[in-house]
C-alpha positions as CSV (number, residue, x, y, z in Angstrom):
1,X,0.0,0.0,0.0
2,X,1.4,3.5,-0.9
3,X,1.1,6.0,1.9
4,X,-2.3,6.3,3.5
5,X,-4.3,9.6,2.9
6,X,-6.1,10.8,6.4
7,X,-9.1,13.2,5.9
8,X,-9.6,15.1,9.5
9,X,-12.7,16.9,9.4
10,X,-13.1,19.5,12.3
11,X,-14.4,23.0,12.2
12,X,-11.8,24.0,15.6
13,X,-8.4,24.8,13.7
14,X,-6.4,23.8,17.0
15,X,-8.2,20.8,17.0
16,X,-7.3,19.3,13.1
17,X,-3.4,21.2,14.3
18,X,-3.2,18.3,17.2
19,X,-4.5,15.4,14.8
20,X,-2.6,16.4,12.5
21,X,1.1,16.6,13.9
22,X,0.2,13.3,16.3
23,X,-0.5,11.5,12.6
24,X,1.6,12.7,9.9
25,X,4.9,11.4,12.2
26,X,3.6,7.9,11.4
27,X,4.0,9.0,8.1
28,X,0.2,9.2,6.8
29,X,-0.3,11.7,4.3
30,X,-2.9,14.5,6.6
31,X,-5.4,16.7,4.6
32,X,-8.0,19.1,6.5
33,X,-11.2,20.3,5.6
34,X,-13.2,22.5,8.0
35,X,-17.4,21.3,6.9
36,X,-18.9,18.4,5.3
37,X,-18.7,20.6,1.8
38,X,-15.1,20.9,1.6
39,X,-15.0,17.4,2.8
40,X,-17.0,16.3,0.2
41,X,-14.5,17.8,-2.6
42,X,-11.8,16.4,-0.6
43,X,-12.9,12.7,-0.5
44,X,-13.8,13.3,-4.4
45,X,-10.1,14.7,-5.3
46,X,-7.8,12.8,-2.8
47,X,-9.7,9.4,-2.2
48,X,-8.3,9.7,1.3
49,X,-8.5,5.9,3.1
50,X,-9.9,7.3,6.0
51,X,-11.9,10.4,7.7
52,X,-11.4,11.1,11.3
53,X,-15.5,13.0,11.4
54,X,-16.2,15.5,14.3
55,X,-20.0,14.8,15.0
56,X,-20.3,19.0,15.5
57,X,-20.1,20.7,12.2
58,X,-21.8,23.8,10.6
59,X,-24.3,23.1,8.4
60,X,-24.4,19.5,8.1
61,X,-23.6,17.0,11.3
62,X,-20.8,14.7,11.0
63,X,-23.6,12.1,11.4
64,X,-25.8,13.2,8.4
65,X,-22.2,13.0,6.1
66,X,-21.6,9.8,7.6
67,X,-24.9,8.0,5.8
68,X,-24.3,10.1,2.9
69,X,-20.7,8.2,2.4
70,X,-21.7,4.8,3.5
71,X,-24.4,5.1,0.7
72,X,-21.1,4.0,-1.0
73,X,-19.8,0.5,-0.5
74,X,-16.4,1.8,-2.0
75,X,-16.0,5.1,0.9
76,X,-13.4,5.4,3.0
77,X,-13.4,4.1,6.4
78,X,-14.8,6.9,9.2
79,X,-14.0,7.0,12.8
80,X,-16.0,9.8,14.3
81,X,-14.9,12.3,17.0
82,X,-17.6,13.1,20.1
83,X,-17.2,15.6,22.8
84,X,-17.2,14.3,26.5
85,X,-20.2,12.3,27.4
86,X,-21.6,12.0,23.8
87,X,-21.1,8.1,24.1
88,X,-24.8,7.3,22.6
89,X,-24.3,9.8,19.8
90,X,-21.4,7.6,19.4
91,X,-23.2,4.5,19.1
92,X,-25.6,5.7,16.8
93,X,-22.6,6.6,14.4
94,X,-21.9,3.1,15.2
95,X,-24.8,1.8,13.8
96,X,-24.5,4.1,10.9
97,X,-21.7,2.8,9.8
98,X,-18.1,4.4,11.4
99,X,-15.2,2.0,12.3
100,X,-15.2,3.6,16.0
101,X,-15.1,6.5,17.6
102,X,-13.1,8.7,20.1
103,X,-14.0,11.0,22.6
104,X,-12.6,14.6,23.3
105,X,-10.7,15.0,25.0
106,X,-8.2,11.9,24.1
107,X,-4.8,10.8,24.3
108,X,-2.3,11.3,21.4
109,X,-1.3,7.6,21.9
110,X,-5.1,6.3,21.9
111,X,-5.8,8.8,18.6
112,X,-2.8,6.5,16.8
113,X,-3.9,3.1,17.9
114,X,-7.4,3.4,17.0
115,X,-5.7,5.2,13.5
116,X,-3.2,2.3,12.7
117,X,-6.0,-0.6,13.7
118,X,-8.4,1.1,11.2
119,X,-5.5,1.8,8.3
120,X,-4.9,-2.0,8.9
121,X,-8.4,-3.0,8.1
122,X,-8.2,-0.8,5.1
123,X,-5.2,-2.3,3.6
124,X,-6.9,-6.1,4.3
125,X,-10.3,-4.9,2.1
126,X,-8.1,-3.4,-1.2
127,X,-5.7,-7.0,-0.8
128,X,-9.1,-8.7,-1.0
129,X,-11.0,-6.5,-3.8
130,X,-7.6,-6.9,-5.7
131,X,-7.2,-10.9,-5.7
132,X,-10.7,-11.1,-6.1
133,X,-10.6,-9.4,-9.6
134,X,-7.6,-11.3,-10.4
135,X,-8.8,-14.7,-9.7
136,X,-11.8,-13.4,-11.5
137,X,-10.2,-12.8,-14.5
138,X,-7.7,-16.3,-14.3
139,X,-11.6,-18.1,-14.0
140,X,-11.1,-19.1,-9.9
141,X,-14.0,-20.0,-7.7
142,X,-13.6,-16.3,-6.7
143,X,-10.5,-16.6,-4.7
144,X,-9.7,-20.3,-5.1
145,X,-8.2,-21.9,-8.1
146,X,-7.8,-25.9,-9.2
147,X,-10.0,-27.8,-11.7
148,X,-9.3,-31.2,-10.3
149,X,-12.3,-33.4,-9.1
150,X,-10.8,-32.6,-5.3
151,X,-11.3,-29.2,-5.7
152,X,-14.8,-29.1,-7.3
153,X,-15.8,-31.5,-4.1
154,X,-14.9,-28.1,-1.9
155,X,-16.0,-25.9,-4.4
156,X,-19.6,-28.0,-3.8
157,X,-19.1,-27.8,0.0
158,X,-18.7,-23.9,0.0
159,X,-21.7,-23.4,-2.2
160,X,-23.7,-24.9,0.4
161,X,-22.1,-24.1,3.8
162,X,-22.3,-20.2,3.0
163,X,-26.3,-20.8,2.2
164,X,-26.8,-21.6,6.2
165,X,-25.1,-19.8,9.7
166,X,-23.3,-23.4,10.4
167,X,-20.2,-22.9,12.5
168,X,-17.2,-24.8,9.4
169,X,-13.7,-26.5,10.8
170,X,-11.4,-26.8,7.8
171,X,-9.1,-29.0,8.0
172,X,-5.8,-29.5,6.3
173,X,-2.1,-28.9,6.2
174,X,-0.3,-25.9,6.1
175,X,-0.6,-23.9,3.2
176,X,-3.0,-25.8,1.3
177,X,-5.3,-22.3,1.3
178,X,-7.9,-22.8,4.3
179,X,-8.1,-18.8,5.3
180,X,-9.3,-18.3,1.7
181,X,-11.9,-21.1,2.0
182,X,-12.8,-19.2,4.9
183,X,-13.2,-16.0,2.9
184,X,-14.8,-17.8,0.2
185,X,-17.7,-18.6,2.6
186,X,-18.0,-15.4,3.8
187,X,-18.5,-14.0,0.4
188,X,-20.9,-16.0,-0.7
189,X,-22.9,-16.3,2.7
190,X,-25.4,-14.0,4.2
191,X,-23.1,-12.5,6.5
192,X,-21.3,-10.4,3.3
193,X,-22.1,-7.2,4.4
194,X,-19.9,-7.4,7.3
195,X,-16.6,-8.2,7.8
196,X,-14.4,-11.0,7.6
197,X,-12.2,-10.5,10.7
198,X,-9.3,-13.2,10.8
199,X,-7.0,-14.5,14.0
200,X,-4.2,-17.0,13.7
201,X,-5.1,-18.4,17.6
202,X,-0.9,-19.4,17.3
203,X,0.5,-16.0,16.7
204,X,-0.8,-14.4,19.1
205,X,0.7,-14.3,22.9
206,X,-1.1,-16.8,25.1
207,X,-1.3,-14.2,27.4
208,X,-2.7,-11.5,25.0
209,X,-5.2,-13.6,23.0
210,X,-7.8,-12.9,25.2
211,X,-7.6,-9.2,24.9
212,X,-7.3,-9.9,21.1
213,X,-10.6,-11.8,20.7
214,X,-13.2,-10.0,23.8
215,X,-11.2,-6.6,23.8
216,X,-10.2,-4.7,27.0
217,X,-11.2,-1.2,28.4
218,X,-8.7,1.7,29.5
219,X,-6.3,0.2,32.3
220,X,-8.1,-2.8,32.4
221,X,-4.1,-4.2,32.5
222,X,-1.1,-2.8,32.2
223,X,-0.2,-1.6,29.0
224,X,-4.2,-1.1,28.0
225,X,-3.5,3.2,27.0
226,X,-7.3,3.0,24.9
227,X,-10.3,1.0,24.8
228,X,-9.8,-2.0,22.2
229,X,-13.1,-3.8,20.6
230,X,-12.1,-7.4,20.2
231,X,-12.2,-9.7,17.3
232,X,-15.6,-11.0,18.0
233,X,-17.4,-7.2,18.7
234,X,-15.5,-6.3,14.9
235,X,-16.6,-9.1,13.5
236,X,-20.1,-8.5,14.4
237,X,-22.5,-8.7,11.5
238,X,-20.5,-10.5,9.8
239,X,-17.4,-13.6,10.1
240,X,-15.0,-14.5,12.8
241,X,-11.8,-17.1,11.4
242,X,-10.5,-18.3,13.6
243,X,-7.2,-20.0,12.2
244,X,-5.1,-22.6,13.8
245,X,-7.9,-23.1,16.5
246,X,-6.0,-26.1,17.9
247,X,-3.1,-24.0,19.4
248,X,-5.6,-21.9,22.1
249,X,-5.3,-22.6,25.6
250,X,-8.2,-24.5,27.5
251,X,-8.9,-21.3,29.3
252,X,-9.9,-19.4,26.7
253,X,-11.3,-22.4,24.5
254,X,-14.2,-22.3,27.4
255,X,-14.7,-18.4,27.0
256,X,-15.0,-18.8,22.9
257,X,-17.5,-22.0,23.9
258,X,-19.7,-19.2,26.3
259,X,-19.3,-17.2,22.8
260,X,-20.8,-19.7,20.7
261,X,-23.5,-20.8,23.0
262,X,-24.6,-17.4,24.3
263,X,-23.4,-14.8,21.5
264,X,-22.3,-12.5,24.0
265,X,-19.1,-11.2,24.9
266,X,-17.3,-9.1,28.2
267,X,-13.9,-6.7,27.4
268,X,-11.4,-7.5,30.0
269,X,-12.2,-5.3,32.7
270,X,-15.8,-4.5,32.1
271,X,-18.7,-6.5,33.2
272,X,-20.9,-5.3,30.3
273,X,-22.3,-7.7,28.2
274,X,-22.4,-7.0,24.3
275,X,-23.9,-9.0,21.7
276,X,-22.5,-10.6,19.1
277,X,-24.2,-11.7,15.8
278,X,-21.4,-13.2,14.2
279,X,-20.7,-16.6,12.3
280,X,-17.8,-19.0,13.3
281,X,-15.3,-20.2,10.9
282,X,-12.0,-22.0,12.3
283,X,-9.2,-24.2,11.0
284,X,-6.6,-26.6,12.1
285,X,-3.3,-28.5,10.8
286,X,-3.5,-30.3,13.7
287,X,-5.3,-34.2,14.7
288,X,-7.8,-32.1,17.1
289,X,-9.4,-36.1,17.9
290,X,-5.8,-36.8,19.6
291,X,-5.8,-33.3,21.1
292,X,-8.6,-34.6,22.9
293,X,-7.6,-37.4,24.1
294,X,-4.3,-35.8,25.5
295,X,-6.4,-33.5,27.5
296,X,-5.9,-30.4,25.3
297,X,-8.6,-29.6,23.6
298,X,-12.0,-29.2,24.7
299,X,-14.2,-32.2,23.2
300,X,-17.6,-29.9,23.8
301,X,-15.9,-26.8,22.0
302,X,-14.8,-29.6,19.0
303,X,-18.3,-30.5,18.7
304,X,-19.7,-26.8,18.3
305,X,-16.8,-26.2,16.1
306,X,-17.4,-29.2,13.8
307,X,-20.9,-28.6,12.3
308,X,-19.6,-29.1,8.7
309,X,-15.9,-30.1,8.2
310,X,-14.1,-29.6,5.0
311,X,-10.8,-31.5,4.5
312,X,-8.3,-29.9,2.5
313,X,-5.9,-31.9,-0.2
314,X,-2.5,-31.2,-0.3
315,X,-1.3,-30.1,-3.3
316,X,1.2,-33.4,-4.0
317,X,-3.0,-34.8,-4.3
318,X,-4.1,-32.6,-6.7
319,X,-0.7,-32.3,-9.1
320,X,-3.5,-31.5,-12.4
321,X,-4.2,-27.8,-10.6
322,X,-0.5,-27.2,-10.3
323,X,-0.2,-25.6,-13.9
324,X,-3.4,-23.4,-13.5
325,X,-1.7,-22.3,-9.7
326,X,1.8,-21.9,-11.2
327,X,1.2,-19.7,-14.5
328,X,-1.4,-17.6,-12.4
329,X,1.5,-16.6,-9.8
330,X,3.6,-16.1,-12.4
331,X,1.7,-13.6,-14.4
332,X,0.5,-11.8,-11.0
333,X,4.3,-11.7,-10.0
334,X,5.6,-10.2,-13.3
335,X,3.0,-7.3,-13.3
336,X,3.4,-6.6,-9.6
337,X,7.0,-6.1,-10.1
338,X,7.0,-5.0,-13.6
339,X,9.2,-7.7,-14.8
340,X,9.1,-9.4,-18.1
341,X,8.8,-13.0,-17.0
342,X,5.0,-14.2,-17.7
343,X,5.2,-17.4,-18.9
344,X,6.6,-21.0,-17.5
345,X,8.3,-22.8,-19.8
346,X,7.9,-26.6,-20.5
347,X,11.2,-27.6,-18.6
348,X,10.4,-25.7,-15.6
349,X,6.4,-26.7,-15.5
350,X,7.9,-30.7,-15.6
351,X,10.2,-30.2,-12.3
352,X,7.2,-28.1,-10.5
353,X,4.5,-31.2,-11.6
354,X,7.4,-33.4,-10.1
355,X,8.3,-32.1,-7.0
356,X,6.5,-33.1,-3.8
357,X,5.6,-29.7,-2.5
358,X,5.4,-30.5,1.6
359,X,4.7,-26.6,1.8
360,X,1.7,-26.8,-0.2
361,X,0.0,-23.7,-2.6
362,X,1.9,-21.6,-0.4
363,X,5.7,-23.2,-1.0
364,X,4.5,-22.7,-4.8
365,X,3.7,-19.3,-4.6
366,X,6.8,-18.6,-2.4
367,X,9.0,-20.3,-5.4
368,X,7.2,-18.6,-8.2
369,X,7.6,-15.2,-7.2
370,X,11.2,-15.7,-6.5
371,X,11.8,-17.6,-9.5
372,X,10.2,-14.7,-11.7
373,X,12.4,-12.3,-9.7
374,X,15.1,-14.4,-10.8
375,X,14.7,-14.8,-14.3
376,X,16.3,-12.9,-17.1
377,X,13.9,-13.5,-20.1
378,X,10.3,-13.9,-20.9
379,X,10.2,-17.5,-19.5
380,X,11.0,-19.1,-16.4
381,X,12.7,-22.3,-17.4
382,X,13.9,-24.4,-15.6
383,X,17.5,-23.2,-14.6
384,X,15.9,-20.6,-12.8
385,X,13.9,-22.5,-10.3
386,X,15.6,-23.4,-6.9
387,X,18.2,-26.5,-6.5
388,X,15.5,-28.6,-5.0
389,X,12.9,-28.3,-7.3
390,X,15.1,-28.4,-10.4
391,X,17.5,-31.1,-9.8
392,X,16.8,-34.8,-10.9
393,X,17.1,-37.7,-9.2
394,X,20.4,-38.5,-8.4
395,X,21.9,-41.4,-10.2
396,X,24.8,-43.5,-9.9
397,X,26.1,-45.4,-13.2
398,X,29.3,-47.0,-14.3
399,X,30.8,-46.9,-17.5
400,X,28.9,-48.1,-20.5
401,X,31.3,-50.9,-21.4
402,X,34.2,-52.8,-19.1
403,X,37.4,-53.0,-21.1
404,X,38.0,-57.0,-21.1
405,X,37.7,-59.1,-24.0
406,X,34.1,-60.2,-24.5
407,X,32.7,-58.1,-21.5
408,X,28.8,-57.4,-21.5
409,X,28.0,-53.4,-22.2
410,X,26.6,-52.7,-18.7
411,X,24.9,-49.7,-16.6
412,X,24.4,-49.9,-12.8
413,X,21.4,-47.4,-12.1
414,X,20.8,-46.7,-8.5
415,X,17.1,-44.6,-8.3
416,X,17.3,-43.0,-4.8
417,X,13.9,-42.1,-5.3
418,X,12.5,-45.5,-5.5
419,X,14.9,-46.3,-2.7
420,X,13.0,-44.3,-0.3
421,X,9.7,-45.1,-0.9
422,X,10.7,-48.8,-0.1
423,X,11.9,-47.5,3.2
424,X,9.1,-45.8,4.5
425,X,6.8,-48.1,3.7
426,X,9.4,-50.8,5.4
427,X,10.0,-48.3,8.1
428,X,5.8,-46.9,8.4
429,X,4.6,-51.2,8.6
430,X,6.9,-51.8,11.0
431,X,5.2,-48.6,13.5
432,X,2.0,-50.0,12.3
433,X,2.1,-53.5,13.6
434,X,3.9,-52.1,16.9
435,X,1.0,-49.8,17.4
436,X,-1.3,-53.0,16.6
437,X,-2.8,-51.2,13.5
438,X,-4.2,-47.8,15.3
439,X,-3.4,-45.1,13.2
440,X,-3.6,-42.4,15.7
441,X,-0.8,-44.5,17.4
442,X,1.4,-44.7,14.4
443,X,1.5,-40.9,14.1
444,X,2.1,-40.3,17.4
445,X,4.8,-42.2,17.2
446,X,6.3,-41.1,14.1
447,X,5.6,-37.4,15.0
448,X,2.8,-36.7,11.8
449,X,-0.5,-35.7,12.3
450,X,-3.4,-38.9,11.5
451,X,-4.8,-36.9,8.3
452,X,-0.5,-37.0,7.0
453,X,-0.1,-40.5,7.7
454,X,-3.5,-41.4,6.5
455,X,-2.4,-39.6,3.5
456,X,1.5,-41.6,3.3
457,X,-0.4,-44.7,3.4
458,X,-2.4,-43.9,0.3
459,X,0.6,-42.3,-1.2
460,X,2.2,-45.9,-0.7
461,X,-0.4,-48.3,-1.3
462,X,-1.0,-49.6,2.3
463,X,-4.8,-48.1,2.9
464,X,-6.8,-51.8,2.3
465,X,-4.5,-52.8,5.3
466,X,-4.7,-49.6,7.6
467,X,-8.0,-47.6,6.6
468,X,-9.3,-46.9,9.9
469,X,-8.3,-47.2,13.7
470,X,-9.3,-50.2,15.7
């Protein structure tokens, strides 16, 4: 994103002063405008990404400018400004349509939070509205791509998940694309208008993630400078993601539980209870049916979460969407950097259909955009893809033809590949038959999740004799 544009609205001239010097040294590009008419031609001329709207203007109130903008789905963002003691003015602007809203007078360090948290959401909607139109245009099922038969089976799943309020788990491994399934839902559902408000439960502090999802009032802990809405209050009206769901604490898997059940939630340090109208999306890498049975995840909470499941293929499962993925990133990589690489050539689309891909649709994206960085002509062949990807098996051969008298011509070929399939399936049998055939057992003890072994054991032929745990 380039630098943000602020609009402050605000008939007092000290007032839009203080804004503005607090502001522009975070670098956001500050225009003023002193009424909702110079506003107006402001937001026409500069397209600013977001207004900061004192309710008390001449003329027209900040309020009555507010439902004028939000008559546009494509306006900026508004956060309105209240004098002391205005709070249901406030949430009427609320309900109108603003972000949030400060009162005067506020702290310079509460004026840049609630600034960078709304700039934030900004940048999220144009990164959405731009891949949208691009997997448009590459014929996706709006943000998803793959033809194979796996993917039209999720495709059929979205379609009619995002017709009902169901809570979805998606399951998968990492980087097979379950945040945009998420978003594809949300699109398509009901809940549209609102937002789609993601978490990843595993980046986040245990001891913040709280705050993060309910929100916290003024000095409700140390460190709490401003009033924070939470996930769930944002995502009100609309959808909650909650990624990698299998890394929260039991503590706070029983408060999102009360959330589901009751559709209410409490800010740290404030008893007040607020509703919540908002659907329920999460995803795991992780064997959440041996979670439970370790003690670490909540079996009740799994059942509320698990509604409709989706299972995600891996990409080494679906090897006939890799051409489709690979040329897309390619041509969204060249114009996004203005290089001239837009094509894969025939070389380099043989080593990506061959390689395993352990990283998924994201390890392909990650190696197409710096392979297209990389290139030097029109193509990316494949000399410019990394060692790993472009190297053949290794083999091992002798000469041709041994130099004594009526030798046979002979070659020795060693295929390493080959080699260690016939070891893991040795080694995977052997863990099998110690764990008397339980699945879940195997992968505990080789350290993989059940859906990755289940997965190896198709991979390697062994499913007839290990489908399902005794």
């Amino acid at each position: 994103m380039n630098k943000a544009t602020v609009l402050i609205v605000d008939d007092e001239e000290a007032a839009r002063y203080g804004m503005q010097r607090a502001l522009e040294r975070m670098g956001y590009e500050i225009v003023e405008a002193a009424s909702v008419a110079e506003a107006r031609h402001l937001v026409e001329a500069k397209k600013p990404d977001l207004l900061l709207l004192d309710i008390n203007l001449p003329g027209e109130t900040g309020i009555e400018y507010l439902r004028e903008l939000k008559k546009d789905e494509n306006s900026p963002l508004v956060i309105i400004i209240t004098a002391h003691g205005s709070e249901r003015t406030a949430v009427e602007a609320i309900k109108s349509g603003a972000y949030d809203y400060l009162s005067k007078p506020f702290e310079v360090d509460e004026l840049r939070l609630v600034v960078k948290n709304a700039l934030e959401t900004v940048i999220l909607k144009r990164e959405n509205r731009d891949l949208k139109e691009r997997l448009e245009i590459s014929g996706g099922f709006g943000q998803l791509l793959g033809e194979s038969a796996a993917m039209k089976r999720i495709y059929s799943y979205i379609n009619k998940v995002a017709e009902t309020d169901v809570t979805v788990l998606i399951r998968g491994e990492s980087g097979t694309g379950k945040e945009l399934v998420a978003r594809e839902i949300h699109r398509r559902s009901a809940h549209r208008k609102g937002d789609f408000v993601a978490m990843n439960c595993a980046a986040v502090p245990a001891e913040l993630i709280e705050s993060e999802l309910f929100g916290h009032e003024k000095g409700a802990f140390t460190g709490a400078a401003a009033r924070r809405k939470g996930k769930f209050e944002l995502a009100s009206g609309g959808t909650i993601f909650l990624d990698e769901i299998g890394d929260m604490s039991p503590t706070t898997q029983a408060k999102v539980l009360r959330v589901l059940e009751e559709r209410v939630v409490e800010r740290l340090g404030s008893g007040e209870v607020i509703p919540v109208d908002v659907r329920v999306i999460s995803a795991t890498h992780k064997d959440l049916e041996s979670e439970i049975e370790a003690g670490r995840f909540r079996q009740d909470l799994y059942f509320r979460l698990k509604v409709v499941t989706i299972e995600l293929p891996p990409l080494r499962e679906r090897k006939q969407d890799i051409p489709q993925l690979a040329n897309f990133f390619c041509q969204h990589y060249a114009r996004a950097y203005k290089l001239k690489c837009r094509e894969i050539a025939p070389d380099a689309m043989a080593r990506l259909l061959e390689y395993g891909w352990p990283g998924n649709v994201r390890e392909l994206r990650n190696v197409i955009e710096r392979s297209v960085v990389l290139a030097d002509g029109a193509q990316l062949r494949a000399s410019d893809l990394p060692a790993e990807i472009k190297e053949k098996s290794p083999r091992l051969q002798t000469p041709q033809s041994l130099t004594a008298s009526n030798t046979i011509s002979v070659e020795f070929t060693f295929d390493f590949r080959e080699a260690r399939r016939s070891f893991e399936r040795l080694y995977i049998e052997r863990v099998l038959q110690e764990a008397g055939g339980n699945v879940t057992r195997a992968a505990a003890s080789l350290g993989m999740h059940r859906q990755s072994l289940q997965h190896k054991l198709r991979e390697l032929g062994l499913t007839k004799r290990y489908s399902a745990d005794e």
